[in-house]
C-alpha positions in Angstrom: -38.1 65.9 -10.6 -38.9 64.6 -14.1 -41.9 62.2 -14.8 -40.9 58.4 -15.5 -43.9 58.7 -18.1 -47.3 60.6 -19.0 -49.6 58.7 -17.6 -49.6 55.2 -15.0 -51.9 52.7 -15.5 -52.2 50.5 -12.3 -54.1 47.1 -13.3 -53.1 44.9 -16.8 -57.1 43.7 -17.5 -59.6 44.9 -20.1 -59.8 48.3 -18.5 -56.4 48.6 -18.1 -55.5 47.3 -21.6 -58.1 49.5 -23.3 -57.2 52.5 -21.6 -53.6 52.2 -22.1 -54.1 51.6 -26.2 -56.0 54.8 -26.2 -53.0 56.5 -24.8 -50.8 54.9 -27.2 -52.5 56.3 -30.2 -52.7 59.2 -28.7 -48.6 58.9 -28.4 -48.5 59.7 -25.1 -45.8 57.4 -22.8 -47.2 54.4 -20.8 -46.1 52.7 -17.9 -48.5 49.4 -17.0 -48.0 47.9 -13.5 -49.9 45.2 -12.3 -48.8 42.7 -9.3 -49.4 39.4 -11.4 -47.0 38.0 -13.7 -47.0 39.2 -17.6 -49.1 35.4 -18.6 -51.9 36.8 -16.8 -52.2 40.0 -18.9 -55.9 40.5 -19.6 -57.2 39.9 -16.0 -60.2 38.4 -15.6 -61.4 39.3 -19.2 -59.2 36.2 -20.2 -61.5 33.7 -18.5 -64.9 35.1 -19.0 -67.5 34.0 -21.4 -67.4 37.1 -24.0 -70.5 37.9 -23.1 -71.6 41.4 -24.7 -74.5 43.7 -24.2 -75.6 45.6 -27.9 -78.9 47.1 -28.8 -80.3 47.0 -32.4 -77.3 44.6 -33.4 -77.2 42.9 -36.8 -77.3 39.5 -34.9 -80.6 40.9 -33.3 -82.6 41.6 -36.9 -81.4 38.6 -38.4 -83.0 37.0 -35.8 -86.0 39.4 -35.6 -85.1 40.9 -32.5 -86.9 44.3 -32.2 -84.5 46.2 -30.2 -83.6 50.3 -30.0 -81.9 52.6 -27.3 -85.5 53.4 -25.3 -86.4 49.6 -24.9 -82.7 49.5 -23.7 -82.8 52.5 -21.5 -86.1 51.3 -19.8 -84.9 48.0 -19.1 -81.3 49.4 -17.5 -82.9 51.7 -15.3 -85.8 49.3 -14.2 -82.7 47.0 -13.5 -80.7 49.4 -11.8 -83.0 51.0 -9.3 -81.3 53.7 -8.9 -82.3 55.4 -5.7 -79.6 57.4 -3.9 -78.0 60.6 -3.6 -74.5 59.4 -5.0 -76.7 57.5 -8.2 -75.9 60.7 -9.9 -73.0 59.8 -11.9 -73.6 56.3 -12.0 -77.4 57.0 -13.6 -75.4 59.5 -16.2 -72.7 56.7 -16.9 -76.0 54.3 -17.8 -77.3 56.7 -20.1 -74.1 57.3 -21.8 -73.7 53.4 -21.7 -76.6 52.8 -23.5 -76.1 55.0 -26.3 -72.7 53.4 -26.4 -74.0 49.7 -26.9 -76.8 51.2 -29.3 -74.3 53.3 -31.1 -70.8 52.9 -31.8 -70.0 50.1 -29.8 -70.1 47.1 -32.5 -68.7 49.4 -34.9 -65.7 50.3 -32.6 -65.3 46.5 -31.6 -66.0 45.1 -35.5 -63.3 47.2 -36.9 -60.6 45.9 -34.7 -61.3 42.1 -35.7 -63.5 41.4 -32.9 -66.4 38.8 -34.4 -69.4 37.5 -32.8 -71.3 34.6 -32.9 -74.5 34.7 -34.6 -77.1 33.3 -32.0 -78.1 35.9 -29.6 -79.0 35.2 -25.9 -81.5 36.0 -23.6 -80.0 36.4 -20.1 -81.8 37.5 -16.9 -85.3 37.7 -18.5 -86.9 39.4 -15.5 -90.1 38.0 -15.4 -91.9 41.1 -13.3 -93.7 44.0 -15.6 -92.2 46.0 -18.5 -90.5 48.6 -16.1 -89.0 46.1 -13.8 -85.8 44.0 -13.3 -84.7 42.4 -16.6 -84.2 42.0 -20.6 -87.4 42.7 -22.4 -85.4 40.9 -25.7 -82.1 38.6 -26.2 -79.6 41.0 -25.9 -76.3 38.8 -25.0 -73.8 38.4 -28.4 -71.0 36.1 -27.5 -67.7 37.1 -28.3 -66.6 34.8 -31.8 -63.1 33.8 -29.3 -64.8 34.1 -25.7 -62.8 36.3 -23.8 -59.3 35.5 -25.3 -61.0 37.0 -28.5 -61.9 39.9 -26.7 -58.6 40.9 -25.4 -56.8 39.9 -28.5 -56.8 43.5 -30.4 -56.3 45.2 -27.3 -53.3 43.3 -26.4 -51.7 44.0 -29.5 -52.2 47.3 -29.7 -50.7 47.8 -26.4 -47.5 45.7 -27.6 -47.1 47.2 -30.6 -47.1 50.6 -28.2 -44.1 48.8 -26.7 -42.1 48.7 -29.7 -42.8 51.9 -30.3 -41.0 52.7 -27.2 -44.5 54.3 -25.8 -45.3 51.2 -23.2 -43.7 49.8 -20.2 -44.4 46.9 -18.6 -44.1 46.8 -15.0 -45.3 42.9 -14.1 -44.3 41.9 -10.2 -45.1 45.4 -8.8 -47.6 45.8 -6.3 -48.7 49.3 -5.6 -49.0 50.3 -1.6 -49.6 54.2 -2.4 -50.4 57.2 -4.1 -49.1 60.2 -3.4 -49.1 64.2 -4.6 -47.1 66.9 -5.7 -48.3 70.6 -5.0 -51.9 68.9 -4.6 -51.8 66.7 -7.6 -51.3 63.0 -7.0 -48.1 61.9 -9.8 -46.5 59.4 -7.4 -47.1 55.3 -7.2 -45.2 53.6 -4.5 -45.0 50.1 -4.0 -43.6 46.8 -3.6 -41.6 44.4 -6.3 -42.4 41.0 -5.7 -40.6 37.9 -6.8 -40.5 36.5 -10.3 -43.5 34.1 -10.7 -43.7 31.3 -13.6 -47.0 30.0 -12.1 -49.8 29.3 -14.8 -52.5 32.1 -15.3 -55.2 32.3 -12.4 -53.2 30.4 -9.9 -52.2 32.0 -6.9 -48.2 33.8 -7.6 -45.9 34.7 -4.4 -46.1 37.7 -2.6 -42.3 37.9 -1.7 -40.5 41.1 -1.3 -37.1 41.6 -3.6 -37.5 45.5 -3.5 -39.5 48.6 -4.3 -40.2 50.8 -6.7 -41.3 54.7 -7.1 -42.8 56.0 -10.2 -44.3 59.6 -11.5 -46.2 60.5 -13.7 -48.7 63.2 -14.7 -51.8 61.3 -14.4 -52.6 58.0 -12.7 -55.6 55.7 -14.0 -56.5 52.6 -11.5 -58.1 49.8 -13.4 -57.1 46.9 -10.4 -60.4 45.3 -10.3 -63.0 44.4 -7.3 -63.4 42.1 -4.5 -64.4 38.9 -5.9 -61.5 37.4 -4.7 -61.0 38.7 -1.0 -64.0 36.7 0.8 -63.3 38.5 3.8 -63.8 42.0 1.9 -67.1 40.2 0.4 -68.9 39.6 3.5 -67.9 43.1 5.5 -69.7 45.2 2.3 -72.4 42.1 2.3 -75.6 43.9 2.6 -78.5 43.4 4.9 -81.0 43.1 2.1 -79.7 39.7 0.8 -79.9 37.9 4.0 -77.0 36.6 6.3 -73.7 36.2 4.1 -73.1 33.0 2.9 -71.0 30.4 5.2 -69.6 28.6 2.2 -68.9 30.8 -1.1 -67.0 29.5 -4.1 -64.7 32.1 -6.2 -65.8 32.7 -9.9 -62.4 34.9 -10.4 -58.9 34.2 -9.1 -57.3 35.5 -5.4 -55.7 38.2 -6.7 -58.5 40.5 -7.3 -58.3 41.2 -3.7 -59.3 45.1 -3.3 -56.4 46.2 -2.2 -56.2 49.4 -4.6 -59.8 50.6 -3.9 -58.5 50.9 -0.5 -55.3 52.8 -1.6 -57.0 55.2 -3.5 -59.7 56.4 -0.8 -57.0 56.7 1.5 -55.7 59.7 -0.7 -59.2 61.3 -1.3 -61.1 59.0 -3.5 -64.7 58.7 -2.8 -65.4 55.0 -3.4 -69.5 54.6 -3.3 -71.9 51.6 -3.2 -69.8 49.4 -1.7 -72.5 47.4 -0.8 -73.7 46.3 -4.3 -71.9 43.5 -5.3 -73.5 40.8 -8.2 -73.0 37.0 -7.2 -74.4 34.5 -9.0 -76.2 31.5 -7.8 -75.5 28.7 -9.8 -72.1 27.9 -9.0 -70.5 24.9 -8.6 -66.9 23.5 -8.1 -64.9 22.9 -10.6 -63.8 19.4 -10.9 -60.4 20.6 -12.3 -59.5 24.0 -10.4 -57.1 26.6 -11.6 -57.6 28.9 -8.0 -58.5 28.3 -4.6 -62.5 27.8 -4.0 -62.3 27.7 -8.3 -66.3 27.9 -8.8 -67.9 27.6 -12.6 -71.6 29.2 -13.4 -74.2 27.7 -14.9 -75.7 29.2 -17.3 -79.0 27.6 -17.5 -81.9 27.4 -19.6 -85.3 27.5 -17.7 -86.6 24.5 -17.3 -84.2 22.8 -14.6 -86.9 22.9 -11.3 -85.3 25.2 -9.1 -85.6 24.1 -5.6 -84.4 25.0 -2.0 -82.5 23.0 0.3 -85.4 21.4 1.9 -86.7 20.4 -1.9 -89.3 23.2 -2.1 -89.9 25.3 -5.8 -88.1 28.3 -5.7 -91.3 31.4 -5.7 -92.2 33.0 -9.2 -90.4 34.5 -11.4 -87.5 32.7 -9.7 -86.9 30.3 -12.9 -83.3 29.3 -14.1 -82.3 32.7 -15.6 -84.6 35.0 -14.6 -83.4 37.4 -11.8 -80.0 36.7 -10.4 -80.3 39.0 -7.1 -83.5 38.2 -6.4 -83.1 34.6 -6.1 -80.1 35.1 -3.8 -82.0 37.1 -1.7 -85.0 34.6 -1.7 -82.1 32.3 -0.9 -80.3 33.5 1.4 -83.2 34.3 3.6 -84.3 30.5 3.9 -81.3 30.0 6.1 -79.0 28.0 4.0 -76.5 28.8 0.9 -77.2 26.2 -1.8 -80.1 25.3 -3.5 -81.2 22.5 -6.3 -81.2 22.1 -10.3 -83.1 19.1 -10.9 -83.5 18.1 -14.2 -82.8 15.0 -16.6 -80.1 14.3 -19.0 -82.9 15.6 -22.2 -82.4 19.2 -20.2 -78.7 19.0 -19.3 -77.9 18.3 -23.3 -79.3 21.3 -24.4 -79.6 24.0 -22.1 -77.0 23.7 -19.9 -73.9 25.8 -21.0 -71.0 26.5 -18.7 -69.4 30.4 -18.3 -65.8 30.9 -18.8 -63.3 30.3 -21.7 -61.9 27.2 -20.5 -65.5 25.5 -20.4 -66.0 26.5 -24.1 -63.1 25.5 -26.0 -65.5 25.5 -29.6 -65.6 29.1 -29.4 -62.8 29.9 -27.8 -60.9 28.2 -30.3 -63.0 29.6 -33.1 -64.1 26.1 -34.2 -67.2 26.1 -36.1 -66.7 22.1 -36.3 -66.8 22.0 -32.4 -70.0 24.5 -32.6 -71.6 22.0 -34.7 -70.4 18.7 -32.6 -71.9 20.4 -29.7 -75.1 21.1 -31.0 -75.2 17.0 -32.4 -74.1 16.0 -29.0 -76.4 14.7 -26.6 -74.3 16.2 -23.5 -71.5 18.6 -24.5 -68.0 17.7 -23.2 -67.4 20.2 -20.8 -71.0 19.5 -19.4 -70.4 15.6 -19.3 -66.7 16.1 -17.6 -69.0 17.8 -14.8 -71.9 14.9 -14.8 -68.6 12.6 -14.0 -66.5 14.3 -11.8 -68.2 17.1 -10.3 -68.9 16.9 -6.7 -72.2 18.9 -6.7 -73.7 16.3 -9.2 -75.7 13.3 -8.0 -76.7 11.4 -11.9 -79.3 8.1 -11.1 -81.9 6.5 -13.0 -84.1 5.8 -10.1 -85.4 8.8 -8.0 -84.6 6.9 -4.6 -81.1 6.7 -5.6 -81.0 10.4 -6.6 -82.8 11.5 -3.0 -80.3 9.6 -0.8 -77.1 10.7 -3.3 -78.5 14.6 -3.0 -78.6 13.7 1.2 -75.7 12.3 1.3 -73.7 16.3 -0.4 -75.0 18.2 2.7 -75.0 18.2 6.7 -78.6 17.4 6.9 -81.2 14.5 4.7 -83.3 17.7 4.2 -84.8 16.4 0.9 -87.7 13.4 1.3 -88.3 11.2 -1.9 -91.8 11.3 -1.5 -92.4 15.0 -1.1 -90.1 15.3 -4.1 -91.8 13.0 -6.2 -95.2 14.8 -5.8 -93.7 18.0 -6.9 -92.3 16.5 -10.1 -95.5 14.9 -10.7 -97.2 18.0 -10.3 -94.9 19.8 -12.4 -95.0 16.8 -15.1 -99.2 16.7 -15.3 -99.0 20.2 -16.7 -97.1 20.0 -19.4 -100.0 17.4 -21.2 -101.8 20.7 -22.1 -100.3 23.5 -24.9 -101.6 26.0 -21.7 -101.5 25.8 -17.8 -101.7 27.2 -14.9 -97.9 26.7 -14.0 -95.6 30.1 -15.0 -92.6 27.8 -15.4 -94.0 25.9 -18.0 -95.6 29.3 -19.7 -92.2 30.7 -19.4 -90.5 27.6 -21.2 -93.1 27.4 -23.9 -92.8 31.6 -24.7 -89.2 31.1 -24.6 -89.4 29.1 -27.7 -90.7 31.6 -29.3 -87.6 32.7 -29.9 -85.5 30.8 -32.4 -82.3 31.6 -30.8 -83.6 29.5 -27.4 -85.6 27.1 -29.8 -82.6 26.3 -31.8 -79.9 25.8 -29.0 -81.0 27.1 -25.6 -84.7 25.4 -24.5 -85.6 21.9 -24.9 -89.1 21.0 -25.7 -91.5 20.8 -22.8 -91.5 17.4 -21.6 -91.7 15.1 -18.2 -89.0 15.3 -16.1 -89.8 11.9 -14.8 -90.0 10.6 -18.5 -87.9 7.6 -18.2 -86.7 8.5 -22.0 -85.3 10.9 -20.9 -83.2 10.1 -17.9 -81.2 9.7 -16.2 -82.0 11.9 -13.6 -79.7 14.8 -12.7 -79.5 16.6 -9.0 -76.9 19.5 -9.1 -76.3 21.5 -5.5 -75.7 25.0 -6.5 -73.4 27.1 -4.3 -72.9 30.6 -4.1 -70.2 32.3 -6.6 -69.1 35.6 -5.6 -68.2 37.5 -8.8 -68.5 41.5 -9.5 -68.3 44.6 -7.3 -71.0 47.1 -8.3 -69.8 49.6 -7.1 -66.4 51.8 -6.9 -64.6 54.9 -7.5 -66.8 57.6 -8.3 -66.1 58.9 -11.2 -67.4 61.8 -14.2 -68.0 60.7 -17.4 -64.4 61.4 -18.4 -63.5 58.9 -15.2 -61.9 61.3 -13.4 -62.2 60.3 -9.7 -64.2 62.1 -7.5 -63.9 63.6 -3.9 -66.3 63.5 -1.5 -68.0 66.2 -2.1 -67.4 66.2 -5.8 -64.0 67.8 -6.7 -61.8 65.6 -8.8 -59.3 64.1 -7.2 -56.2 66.1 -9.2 -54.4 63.5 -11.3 -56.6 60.4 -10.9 -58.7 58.4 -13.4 -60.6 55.0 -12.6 -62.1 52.4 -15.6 -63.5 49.1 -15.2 -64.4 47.2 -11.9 -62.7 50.0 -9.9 -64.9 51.8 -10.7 -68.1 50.0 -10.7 -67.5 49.8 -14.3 -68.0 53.4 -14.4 -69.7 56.4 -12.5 -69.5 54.7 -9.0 -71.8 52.2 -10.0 -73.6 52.0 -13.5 -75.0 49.1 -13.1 -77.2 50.3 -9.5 -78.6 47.1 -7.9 -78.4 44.4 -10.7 -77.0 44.2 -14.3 -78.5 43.4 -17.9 -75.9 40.6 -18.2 -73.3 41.2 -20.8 -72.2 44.4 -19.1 -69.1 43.9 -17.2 -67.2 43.6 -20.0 -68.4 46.3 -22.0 -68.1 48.8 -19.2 -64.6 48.1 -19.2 -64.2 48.4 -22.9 -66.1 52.1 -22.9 -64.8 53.2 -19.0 -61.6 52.5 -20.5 -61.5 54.2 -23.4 -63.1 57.3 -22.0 -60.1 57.3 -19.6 -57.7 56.7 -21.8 -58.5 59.1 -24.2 -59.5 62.2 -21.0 -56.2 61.3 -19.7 -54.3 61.5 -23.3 -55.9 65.3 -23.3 -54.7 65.9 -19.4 -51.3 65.4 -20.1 -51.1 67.0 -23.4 
């Protein structure tokens, strides 16, 4: 029986996309299914943020960022905690990661076109001791483009593959199986579904017209996690965050359901830590959805007070931006799924920025006019849309007002004015001294320190209660499920493993599907400004093992 191509790659996202313009100049034949229409090529990469992880970065020394691979290193595997049996791969896949982001990576990225902007941020700054959870330095470049700009090169490569007659695009088809020949798996089965003209993200039809059979002689499955599939979230929710949320909000559309993950351990795949999974807290609903549950992060600066649903601080190092897992377990151990940003308009202004494309259409749209408008403004646009129409926020000059709006989002009056006022005054009286006893306030004042937050990203210490610089802001945060940490175990060529440890003949896995490489290369909790990049390198090394496979 002769192959329909050289290789089948089952998911059209960053993974997918990379992997497949590896194959292309490698001239090997392509055939690219994926179960959403062709305007949602790109996958989630389309709507994200940009958000890239390099180390010793020109962006960094212009900005005298002291960065190199072993600061890097420590801070990954401080992060990652890896502690099991099956971390062996996974901690391999970090290694090799990390020389990646503090080798080749910008290179690689820089000579396709890919730009980035020249402000570098700090995400999840830890706050524990130097080999702990978190970024000892700014290490988050933001994609000059977002994540349209990021796709961009990789899109055309693969279409200029198609006109080379090397790519096929299979929208519509929804794989239900693998299957082997003599012991090596070269078969994808599935279902062809219904044309869909919907808009990218929103939810397409899951009618039947037919099916389809394709083979091949190699498979690579770049489909994606569970973000999407709450039902799937809260069976693999473990037992050290708490209780799984009652009410979650999605940060990425239905259709990254987990549906393949299942496929492929049905044929032999060993999928691993199934139970690390990266959710953010911060979310809230978007006023203008694109999918069901449609949740957008905040991406905070620190000094919003951070406070549980009965009004109390959130424990140190807790702080806007600190440690993402730990405050959701703190969180979800106090027995209810939101929590507080309280604030004033001065904060909002400047240190609120929202993740996602759509929420940043300066950079998305390249606009160094718009950068510039923002930074004049005294609340961005996308920010003041959300002030207006967002149902999370609760905006009031007087703090009364702001007690009895915040009362009136949730099933209980759990916050009281008067408790509320004493820990804002509290919090105000030490910010009269350059020093204090309050690690909040230390934390804000060393964060501008650095230029980069100085400039754009922390707003000078100041009263909260300051009527200056009101009105006051109350935003409920909700839980926003995100990333799957873990996946298809794979080598570092991202051939999938067996149980045991034999590939699984024929079978590759890159991106989310694979915990963005290894299994699980993040361990517990990411660096921020990962995701993205372990698709761009699980990719490629897929794309180019598989190239040699079929040669």
């Amino acid at each position: 029986m002769a192959y329909d191509a050289d290789v089948i790659v089952i998911g059209a996202g960053l993974a997918g996309l990379t992997a497949t313009a590896e194959l292309v100049d490698a001239g090997r034949r392509v055939i690219l299914v994926d179960q959403e229409p062709e305007q949602s090529l790109g996958g989630q990469a389309h709507w994200s943020f940009g958000g890239l992880f390099f180390v010793g970065s020109p962006e960094q020394r212009r900005m005298r960022i002291k960065d190199h691979r072993e600061l890097a290193l420590q801070d990954w595997l401080g992060t990652a905690g890896f502690d099991r049996e099956e971390d062996h791969w996974p901690r391999k896949w970090a290694e090799a990661y990390v020389d990646f982001a503090s080798g080749e990576k910008r290179a690689w990225l820089h000579g396709q076109g890919v730009r980035f902007f020249p402000v570098v941020g700090w995400a999840e700054r830890g706050g524990y001791d130097a080999e702990g959870h978190g970024n000892s330095v700014p290490r988050f470049h933001i994609t000059w483009g977002t994540g349209p700009g990021l796709l961009a090169p990789f899109v055309r490569r693969v279409h200029e593959g198609a006109a080379r007659g090397l790519v096929q695009f299979k929208f519509r088809h929804r794989v239900t199986g693998l299957s082997r020949t003599a012991g090596v798996v070269d078969t994808v089965t599935g279902e062809i579904l219904e044309p869909s003209g919907v808009e990218r993200g929103k939810a397409s039809n899951r009618d039947v017209t037919g099916s389809f059979e394709f083979r091949a002689q190699a498979v690579i499955v770049t489909s994606g996690g569970i973000g999407g599939n709450h039902d799937l979230v809260r069976a693999n929710w473990p037992k050290r965050l708490g209780n799984p949320p009652e009410k979650m909000i999605s940060g990425v559309p239905a259709h990254v359901d987990g549906l393949m993950l299942g496929i492929a351990e049905r044929e032999g795949a060993h999928l691993i830590n199934r139970d690390r999974m990266w959710h953010y807290t911060e979310g809230i609903e978007n006023w203008a959805p694109i999918w069901d549950k449609h949740g957008i992060r905040i991406l905070p600066g620190p000094s919003s007070l951070w406070l549980d649903a009965r009004g109390n601080r959130l424990p140190v190092p807790l702080f806007p931006g600190f440690d993402t897992l730990g405050t959701l377990s703190h969180i979800m151990h106090t027995g209810y799924d939101y929590t507080w940003f309280v604030l004033n308009q001065r904060i909002i202004g400047k240190e609120f920025t929202l993740s996602g494309s759509e929420q940043n259409p300066d950079l998305t749209g390249k606009s160094v006019r718009g950068v510039v408008d923002r930074a004049r403004a005294d609340v961005p646009g996308p920010v003041k849309a959300f002030m207006d129409h967002g149902v999370d926020f609760v905006v009031e000059r007087d703090l009364g007002a702001l007690v009895r709006g915040m009362n009136a989002l949730t099933k209980e009056p759990l916050i009281d004015e008067a408790a509320l006022h004493r820990t804002l005054a509290a919090r105000d009286r030490e910010i009269i001294n350059p020093y204090t006893k309050d690690l909040q306030v230390n934390a804000i004042r060393g964060a501008r320190k650095f230029l980069g937050d100085r400039l754009i990203r922390t707003v000078a210490p100041h009263p909260i209660l300051d009527p200056k610089a009101g009105p006051l802001i109350a935003v409920r945060l909700n839980i926003l499920t995100r990333k799957t940490l873990g996946g298809l175990e794979t080598d570092l060529s991202s051939r999938v493993l067996q149980e045991g440890g034999d590939p699984l003949p024929g079978v590759y896995a890159a991106g989310e599907a694979a915990g963005f490489g290894g299994g699980g290369v993040h361990g517990y909790r990411s660096l921020e400004g990962t995701f993205l990049g372990g698709c761009l390198f699980s990719g490629r090394a897929a794309g180019r093992a598989a190239a040699k496979s079929v040669g």
